[in-house]
GUZA-611397 format. One line per 10 residues: for each residue x, y, z of N, C-alpha, C. Coordinates in Angstrom, 2 decimals, padded with zeros to 5 digits, m for minus. Each point is the difference from the previous one (the first is absolute). Layout:
X:Y:Z:X:Y:Z:X:Y:Z; ...
//
This chain:
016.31:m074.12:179.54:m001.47:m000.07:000.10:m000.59:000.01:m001.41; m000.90:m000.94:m000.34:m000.12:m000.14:m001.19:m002.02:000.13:000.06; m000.47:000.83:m001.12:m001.34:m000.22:000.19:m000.59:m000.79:m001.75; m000.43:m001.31:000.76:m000.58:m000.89:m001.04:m001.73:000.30:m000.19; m000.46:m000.12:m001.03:m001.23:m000.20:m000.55:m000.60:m001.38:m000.30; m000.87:m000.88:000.47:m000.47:m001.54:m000.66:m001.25:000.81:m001.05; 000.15:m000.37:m001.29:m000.82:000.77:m000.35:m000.21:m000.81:m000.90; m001.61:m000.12:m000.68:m000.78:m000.58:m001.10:m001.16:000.74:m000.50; m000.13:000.31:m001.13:m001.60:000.91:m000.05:m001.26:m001.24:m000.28; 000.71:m001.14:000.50:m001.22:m001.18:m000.30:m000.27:m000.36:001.68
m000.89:m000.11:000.56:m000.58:m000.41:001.06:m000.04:m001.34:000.68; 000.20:m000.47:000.24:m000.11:m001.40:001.12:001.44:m001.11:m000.92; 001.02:001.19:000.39:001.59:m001.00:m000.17:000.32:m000.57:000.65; m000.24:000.32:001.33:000.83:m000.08:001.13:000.98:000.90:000.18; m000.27:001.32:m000.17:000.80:001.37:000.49:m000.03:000.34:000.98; m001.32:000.19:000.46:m000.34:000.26:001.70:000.83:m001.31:000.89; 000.07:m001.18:m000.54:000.55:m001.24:000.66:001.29:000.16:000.06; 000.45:000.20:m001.13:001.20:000.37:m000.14:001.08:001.05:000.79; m000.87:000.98:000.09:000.69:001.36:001.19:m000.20:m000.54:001.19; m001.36:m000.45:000.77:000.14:m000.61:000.82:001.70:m000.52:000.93
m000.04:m001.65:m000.83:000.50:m000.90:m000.06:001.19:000.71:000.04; 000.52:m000.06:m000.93:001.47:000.64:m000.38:000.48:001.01:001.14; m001.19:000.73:000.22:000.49:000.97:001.76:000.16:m000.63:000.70; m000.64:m000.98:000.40:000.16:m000.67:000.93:000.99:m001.10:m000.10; 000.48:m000.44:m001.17:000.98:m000.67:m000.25:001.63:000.55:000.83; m000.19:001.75:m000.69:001.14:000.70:000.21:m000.19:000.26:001.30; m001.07:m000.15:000.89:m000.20:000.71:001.68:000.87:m000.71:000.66; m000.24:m001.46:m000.75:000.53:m001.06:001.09:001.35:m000.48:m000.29; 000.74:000.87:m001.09:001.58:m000.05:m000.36:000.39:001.65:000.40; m000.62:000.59:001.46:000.40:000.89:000.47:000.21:001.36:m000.66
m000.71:m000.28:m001.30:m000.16:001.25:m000.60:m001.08:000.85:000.47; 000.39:001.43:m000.22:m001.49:001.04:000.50:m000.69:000.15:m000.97; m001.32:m000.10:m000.15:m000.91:m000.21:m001.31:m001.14:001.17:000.66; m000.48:000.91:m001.04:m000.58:000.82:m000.22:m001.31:m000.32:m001.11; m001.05:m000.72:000.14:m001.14:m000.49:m001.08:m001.32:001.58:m000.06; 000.10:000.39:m001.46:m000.08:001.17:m000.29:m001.66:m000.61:m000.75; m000.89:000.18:000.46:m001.61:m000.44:m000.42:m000.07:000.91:m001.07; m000.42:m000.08:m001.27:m000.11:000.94:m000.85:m001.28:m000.48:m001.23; m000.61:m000.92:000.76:m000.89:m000.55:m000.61:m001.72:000.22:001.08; m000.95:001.02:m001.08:m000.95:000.23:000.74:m000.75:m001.37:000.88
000.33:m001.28:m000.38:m000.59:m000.92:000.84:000.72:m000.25:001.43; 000.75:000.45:m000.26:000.45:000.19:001.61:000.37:m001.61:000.18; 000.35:m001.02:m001.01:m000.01:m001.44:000.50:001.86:000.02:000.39; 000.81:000.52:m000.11:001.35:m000.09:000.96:m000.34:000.14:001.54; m000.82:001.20:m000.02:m000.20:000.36:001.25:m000.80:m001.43:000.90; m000.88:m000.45:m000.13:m000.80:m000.74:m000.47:000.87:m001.37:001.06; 000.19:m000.42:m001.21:001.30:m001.26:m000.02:001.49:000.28:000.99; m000.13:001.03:000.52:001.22:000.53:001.30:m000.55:m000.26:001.15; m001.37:000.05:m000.35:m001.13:m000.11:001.30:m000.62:001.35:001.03; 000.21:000.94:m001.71:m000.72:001.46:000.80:m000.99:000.13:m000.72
m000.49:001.08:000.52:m001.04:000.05:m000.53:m000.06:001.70:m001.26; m001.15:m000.57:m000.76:m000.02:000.57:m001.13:m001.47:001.08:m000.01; m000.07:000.12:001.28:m001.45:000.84:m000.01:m000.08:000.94:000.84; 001.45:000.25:000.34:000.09:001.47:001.17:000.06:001.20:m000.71; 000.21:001.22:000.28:000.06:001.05:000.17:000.93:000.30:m001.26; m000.41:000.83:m001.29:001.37:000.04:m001.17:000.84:000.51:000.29; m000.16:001.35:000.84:001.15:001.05:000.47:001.18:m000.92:000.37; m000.07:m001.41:000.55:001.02:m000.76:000.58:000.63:m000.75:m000.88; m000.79:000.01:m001.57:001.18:m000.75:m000.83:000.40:000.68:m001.02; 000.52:m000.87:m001.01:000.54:000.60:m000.97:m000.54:001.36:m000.81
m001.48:000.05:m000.03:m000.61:000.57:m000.37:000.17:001.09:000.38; m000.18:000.24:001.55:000.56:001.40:001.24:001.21:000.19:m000.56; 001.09:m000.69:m000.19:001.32:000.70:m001.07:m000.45:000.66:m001.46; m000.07:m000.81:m000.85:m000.38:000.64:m001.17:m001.07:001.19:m000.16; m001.13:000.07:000.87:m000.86:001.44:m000.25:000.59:001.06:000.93; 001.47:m000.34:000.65:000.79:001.10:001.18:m000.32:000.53:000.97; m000.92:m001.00:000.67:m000.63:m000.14:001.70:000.80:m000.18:000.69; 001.11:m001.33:m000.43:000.88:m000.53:000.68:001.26:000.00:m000.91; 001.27:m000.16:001.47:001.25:m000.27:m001.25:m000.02:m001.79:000.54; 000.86:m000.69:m000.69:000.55:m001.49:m000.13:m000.16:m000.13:001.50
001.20:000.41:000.85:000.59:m000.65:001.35:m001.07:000.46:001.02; m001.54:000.65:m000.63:m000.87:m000.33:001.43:m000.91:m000.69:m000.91; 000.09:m001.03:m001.07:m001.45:m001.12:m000.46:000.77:m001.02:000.40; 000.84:m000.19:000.28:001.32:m001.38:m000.31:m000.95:m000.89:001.71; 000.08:m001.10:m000.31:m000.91:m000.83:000.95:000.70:m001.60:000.44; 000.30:m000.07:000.89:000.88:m001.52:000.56:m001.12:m000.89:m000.30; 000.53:m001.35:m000.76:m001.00:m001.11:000.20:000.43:m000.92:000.53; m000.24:m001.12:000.80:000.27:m001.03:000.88:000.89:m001.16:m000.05; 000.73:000.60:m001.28:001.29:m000.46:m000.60:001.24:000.85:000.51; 000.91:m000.58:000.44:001.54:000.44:000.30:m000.05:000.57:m000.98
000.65:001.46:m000.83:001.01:000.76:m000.75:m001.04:000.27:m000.94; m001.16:000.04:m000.13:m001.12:m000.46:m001.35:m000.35:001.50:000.65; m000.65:001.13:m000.58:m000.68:001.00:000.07:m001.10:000.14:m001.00; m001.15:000.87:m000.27:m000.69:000.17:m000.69:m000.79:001.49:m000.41; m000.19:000.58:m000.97:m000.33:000.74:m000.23:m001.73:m000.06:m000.86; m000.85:m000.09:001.13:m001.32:m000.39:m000.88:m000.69:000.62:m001.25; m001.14:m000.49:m000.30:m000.83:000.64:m001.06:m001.24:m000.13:000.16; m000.90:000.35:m000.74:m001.42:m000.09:000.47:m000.64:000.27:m001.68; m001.36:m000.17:000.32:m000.65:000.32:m002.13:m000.36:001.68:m000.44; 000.59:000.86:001.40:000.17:001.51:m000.03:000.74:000.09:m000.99
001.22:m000.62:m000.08:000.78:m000.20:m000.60:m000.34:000.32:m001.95; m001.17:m000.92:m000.23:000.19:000.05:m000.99:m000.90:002.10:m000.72; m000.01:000.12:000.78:m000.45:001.61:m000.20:001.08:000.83:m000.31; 001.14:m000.61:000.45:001.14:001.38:m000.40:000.06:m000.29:m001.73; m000.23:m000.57:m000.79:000.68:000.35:m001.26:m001.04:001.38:m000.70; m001.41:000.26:000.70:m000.88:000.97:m000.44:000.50:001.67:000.96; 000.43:m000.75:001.09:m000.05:001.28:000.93:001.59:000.55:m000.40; 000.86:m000.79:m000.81:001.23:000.85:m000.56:000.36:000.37:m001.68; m001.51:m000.36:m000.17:000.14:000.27:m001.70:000.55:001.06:m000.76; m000.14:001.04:000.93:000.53:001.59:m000.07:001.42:000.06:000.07
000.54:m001.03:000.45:001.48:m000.09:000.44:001.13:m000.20:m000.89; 000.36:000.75:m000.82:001.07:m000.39:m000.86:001.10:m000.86:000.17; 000.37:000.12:001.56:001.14:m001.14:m000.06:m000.56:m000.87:001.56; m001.03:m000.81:m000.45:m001.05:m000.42:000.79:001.37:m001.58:000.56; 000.44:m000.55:m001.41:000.68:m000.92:m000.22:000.97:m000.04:001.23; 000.83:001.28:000.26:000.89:m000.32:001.21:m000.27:000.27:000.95; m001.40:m000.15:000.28:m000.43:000.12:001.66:000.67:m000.63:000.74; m000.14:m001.41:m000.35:000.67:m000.90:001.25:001.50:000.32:000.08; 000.30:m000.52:m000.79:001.67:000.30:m000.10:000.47:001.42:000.63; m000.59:000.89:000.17:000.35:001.53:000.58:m000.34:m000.48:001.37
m000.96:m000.64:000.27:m000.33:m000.59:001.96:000.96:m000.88:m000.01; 000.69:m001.04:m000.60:001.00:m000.98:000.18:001.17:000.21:000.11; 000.26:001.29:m000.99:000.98:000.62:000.15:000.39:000.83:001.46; m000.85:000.54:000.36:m000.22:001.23:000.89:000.81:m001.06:001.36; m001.20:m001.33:000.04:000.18:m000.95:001.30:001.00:m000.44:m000.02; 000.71:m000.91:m001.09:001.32:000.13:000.15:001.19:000.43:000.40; 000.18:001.16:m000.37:000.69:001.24:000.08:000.31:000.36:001.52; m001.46:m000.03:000.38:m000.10:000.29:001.63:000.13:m001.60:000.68; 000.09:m001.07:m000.60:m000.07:m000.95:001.36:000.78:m001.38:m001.27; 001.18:000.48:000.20:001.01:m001.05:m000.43:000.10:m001.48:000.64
000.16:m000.77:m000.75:000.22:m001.11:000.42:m001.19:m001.02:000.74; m000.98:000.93:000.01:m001.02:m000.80:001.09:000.05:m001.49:m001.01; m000.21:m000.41:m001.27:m000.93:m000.63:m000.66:001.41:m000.30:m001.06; m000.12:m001.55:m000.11:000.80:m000.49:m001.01:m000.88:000.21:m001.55; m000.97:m000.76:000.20:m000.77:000.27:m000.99:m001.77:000.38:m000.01; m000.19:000.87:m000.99:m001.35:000.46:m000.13:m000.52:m000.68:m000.86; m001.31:m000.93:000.22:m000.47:m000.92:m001.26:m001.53:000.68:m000.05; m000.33:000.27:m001.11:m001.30:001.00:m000.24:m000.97:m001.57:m000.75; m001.37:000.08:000.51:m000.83:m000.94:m000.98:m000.64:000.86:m000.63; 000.22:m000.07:m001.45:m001.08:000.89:m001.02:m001.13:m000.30:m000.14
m001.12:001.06:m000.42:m001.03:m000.78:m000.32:000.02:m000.79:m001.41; m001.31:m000.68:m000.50:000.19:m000.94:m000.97:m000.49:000.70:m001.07; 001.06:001.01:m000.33:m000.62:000.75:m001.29:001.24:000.94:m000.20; 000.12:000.52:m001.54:000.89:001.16:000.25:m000.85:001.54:m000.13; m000.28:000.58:000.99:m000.27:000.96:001.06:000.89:000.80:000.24; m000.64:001.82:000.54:001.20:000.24:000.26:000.58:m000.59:000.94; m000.64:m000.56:001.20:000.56:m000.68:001.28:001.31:m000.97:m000.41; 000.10:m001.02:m001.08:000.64:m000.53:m000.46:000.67:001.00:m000.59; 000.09:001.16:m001.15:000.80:000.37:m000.58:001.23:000.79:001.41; m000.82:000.31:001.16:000.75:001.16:001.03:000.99:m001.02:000.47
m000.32:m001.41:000.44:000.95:m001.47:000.24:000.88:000.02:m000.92; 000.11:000.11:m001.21:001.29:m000.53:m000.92:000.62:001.58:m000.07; m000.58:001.27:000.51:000.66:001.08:m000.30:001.35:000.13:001.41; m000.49:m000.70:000.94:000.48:m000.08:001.59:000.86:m001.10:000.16; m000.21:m001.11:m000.86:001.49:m001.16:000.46:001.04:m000.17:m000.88; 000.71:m000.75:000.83:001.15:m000.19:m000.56:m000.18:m001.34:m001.17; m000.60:m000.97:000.15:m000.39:m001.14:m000.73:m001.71:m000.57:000.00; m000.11:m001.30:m000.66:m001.08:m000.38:m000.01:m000.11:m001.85:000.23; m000.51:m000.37:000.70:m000.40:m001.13:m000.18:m001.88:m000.20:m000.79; 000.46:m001.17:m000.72:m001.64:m000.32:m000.63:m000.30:m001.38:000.06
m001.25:000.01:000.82:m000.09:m001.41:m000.18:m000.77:m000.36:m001.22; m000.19:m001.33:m000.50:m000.32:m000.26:m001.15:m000.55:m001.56:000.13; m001.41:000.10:m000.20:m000.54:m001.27:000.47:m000.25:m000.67:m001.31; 000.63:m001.21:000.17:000.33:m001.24:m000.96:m001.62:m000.06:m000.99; m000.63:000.18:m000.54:m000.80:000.17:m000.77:m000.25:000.75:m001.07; m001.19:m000.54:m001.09:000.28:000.53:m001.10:m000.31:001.50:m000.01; 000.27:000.96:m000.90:000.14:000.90:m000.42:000.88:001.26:001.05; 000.67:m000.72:001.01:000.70:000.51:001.24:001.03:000.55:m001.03; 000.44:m000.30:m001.02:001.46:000.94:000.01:m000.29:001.05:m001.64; m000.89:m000.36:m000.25:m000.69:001.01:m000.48:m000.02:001.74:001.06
m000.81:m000.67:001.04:m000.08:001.34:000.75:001.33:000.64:000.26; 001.34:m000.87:000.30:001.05:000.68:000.62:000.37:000.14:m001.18; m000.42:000.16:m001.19:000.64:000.50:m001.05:m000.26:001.68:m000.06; m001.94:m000.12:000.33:m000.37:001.77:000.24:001.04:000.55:001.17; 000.02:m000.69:000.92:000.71:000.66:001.40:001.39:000.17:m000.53; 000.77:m000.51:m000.62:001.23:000.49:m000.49:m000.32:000.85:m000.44; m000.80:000.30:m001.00:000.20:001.31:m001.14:m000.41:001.17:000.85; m000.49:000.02:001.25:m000.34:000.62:001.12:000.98:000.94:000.46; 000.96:m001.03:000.55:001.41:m000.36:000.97:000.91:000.88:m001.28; m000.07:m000.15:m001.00:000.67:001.07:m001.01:000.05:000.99:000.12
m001.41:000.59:m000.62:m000.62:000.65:000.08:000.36:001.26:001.07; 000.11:m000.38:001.31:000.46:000.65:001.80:001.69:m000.20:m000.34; 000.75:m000.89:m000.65:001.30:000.38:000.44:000.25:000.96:m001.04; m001.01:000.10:m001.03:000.73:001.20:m001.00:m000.49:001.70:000.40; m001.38:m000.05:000.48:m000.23:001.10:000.31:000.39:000.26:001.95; m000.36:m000.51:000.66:000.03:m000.11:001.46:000.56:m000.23:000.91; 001.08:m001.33:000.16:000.52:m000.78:000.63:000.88:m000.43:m000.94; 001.30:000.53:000.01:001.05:m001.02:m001.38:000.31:m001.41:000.75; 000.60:000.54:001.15:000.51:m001.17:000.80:m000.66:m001.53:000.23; m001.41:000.28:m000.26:m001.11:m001.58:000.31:000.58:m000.85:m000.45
000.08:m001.57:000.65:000.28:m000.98:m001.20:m000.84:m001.20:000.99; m000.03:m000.44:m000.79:m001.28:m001.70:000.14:001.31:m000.91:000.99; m000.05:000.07:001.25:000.74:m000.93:000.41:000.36:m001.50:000.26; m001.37:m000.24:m000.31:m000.82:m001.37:m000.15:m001.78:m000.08:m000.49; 000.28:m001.10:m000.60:m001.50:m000.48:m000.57:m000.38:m002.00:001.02; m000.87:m000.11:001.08:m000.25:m000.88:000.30:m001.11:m000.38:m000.12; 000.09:m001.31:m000.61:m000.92:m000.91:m000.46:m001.00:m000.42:000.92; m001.18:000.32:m000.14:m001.09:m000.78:001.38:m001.07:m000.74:m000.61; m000.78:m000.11:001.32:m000.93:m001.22:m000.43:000.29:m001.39:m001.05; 001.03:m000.72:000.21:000.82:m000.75:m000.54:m000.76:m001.44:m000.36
m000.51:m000.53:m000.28:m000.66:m001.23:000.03:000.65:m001.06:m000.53; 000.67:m001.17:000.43:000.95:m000.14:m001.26:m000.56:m001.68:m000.12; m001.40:m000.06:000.34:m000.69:m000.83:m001.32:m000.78:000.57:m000.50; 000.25:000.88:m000.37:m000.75:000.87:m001.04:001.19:000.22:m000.92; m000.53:m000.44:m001.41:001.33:000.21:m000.79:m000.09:001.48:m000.66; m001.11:000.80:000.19:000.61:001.44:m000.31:001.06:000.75:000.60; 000.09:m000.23:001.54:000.35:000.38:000.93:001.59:m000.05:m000.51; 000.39:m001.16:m000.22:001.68:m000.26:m000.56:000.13:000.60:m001.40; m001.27:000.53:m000.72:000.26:000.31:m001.32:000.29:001.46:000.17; m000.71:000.78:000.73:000.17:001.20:000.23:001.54:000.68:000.71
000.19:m001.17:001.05:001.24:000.11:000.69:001.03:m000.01:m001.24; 000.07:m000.91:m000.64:001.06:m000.03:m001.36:000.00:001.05:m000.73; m001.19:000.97:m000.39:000.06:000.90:m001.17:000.64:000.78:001.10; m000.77:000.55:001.57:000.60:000.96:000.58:001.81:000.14:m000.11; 000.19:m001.50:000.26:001.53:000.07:000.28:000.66:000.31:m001.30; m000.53:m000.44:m001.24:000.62:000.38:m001.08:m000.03:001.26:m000.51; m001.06:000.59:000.42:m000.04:001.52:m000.23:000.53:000.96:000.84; m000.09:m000.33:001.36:000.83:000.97:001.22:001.37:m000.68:000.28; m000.12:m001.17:m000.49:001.69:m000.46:000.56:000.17:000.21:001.79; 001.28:000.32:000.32:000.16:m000.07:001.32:m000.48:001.18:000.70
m000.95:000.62:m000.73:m001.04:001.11:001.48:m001.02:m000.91:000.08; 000.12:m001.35:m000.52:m000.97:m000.47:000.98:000.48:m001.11:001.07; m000.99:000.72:001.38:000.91:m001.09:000.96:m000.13:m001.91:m000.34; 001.25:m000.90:001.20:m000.76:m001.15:m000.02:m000.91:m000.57:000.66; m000.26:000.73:000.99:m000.86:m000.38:000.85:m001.66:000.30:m000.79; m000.63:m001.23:m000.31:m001.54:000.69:m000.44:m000.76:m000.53:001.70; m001.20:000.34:m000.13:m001.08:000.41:001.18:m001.10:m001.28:m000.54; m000.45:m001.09:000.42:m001.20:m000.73:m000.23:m000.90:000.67:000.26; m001.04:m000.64:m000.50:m001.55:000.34:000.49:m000.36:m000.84:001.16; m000.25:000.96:001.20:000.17:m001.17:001.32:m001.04:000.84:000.95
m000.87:m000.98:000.66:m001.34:000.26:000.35:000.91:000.74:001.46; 000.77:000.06:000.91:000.40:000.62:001.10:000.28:001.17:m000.33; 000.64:000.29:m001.31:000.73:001.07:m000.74:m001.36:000.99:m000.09; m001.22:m000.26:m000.58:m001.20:000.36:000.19:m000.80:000.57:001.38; 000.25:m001.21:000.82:m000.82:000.07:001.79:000.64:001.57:000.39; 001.54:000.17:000.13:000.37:000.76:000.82:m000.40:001.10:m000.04; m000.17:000.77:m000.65:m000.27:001.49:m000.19:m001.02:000.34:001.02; m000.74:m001.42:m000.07:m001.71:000.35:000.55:000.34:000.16:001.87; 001.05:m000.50:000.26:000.71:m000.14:001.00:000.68:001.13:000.65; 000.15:000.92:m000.90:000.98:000.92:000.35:001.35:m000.38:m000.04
000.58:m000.89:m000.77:001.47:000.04:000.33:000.34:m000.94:m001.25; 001.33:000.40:m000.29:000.82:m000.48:m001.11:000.09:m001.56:000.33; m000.35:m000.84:m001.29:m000.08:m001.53:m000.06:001.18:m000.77:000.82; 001.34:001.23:m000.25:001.71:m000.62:000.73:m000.48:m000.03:001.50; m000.83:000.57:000.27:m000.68:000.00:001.72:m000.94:m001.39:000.53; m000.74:000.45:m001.09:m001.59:m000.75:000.45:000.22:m001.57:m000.72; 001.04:m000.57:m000.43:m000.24:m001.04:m000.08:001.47:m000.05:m000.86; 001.48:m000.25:000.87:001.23:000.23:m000.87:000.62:m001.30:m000.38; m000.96:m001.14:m000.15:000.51:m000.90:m000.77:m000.49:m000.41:m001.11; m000.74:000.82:m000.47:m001.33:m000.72:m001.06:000.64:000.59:m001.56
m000.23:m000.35:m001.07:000.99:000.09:m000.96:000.07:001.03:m000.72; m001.30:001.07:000.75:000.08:001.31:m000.80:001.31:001.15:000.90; 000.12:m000.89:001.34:001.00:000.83:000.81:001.41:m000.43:m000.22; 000.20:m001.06:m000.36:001.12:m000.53:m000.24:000.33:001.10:m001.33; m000.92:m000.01:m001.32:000.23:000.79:m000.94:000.91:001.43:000.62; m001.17:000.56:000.91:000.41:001.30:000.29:001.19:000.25:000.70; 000.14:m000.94:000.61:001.43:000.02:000.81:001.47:m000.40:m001.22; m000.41:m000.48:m001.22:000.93:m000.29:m000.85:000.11:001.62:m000.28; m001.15:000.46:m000.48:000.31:001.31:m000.88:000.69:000.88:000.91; m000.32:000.51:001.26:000.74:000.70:000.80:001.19:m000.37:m000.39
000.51:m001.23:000.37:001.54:m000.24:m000.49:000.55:000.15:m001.08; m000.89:000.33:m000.94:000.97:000.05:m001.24:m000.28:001.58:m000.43; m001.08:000.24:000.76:m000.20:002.28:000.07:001.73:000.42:000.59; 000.12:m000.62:001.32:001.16:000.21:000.61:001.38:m000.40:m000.92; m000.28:m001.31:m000.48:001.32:000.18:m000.67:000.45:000.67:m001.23; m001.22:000.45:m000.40:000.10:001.08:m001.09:000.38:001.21:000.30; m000.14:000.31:001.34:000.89:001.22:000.32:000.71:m000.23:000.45; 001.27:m000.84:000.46:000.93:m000.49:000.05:000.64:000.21:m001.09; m000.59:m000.35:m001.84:000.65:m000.17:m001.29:m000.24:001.67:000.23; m000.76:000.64:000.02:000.04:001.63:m000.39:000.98:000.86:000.47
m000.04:m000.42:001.59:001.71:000.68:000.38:000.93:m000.95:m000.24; 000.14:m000.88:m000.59:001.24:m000.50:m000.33:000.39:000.96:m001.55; m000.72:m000.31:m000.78:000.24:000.74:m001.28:m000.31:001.65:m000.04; m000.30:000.51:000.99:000.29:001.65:m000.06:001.28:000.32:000.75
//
């Protein structure tokens, strides 16, 4: 059981698209997927096709202020093997209401831990959407997984930012989390008559080398529609070329853990 983070402190990557998708990628290769809302907009929740305006005690939030533990917020969505753990903009109140908290940082991870512990095996993987900032909400995500995916949208000054978010990602494996490591960096919003789009892809690849996947993500107006829909684009429309994308990356998420237990 592995718990991943999609994480960017820049806003409209396609992160929220990304967790989505990719769950639902893995739902429908019979994996159990656990989508961990950790972003006060509540847009995972959102884009699963729940809703983002009920009651906080019932999401994430009800975990972190210790109303609730994990295994009574956890919520089925209308996807085979796909579960969800919501959020709401309550949410964004805990970083004031735990300021007092010296080790505020391993909240989650002490509830993740706890749920675990008690309910083995339910969940292949836990994919958390961060919010678009580094927060503690974001810092409590990289203190709690095992890896990170980042998406990284083909435009200028995009790898600039994942330059701050590395020194971030340091930063947590030296004091917090040794174990973190960047498991992938995927390329979105792809345009490829746009010649920045291939210019950026080149520096990325020359600078990350092979953490970055091959599969990049176009900019594709269905890829957009779905959310509003309630349901992951691989659903609401699985031939259109932003699903085809997503269905590549699943395959090459999977065969990357294939290479991980091969070489441990």
């Amino acid at each position: 059981m592995q718990i991943i983070s999609v994480i960017n402190q820049k806003g409209g990557v396609g992160k929220t698209t990304t967790v989505i998708n990719l769950a639902a990628g893995l739902a429908q290769q019979d994996k159990k997927i656990l989508v961990l809302d950790l972003d006060p907009q509540g847009n995972a929740t959102t884009g699963l096709g729940l809703s983002n305006l009920e009651n906080s005690t019932d999401t994430i939030y009800g975990v972190l202020n210790g109303t609730k533990e994990i295994n009574e917020v956890i919520k089925k969505t209308s996807f085979n093997n796909l579960d969800i753990i919501t959020s709401n903009v309550d949410l964004s109140g805990l970083e004031v209401e735990t300021a007092n908290d010296s080790d505020r940082a391993f909240l989650l991870k002490g509830k993740l831990t706890a749920y675990l512990n008690a309910f083995r095996g339910v969940y292949d993987y836990i994919l958390i959407d961060c919010p678009p900032s580094l927060s503690l909400l974001t810092i409590m995500a990289l203190v709690s997984s095992n890896s990170l995916v980042v998406p990284l949208q083909t435009e200028f000054f995009a790898l600039e930012g994942v330059t701050q978010l590395i020194k971030t990602i340091e930063r947590i494996k030296t004091n917090l989390n040794p174990e973190l490591k960047i498991r992938g960096i995927l390329l979105t919003m792809y345009d490829k008559r746009n010649k920045l789009s291939s210019q950026v892809e080149k520096e990325a690849r020359d600078f990350f080398n092979e953490k970055v996947y091959l599969t990049v993500i176009p900019r594709n107006v269905r890829l957009s529609e779905a959310p509003s829909h309630g349901m992951p684009v691989l659903v609401y429309d699985k031939s259109c070329p932003g699903s085809k994308s997503y269905f590549n990356f699943t395959d090459e998420f999977i065969n990357q853990e294939k290479k991980i237990g091969s070489a441990a």
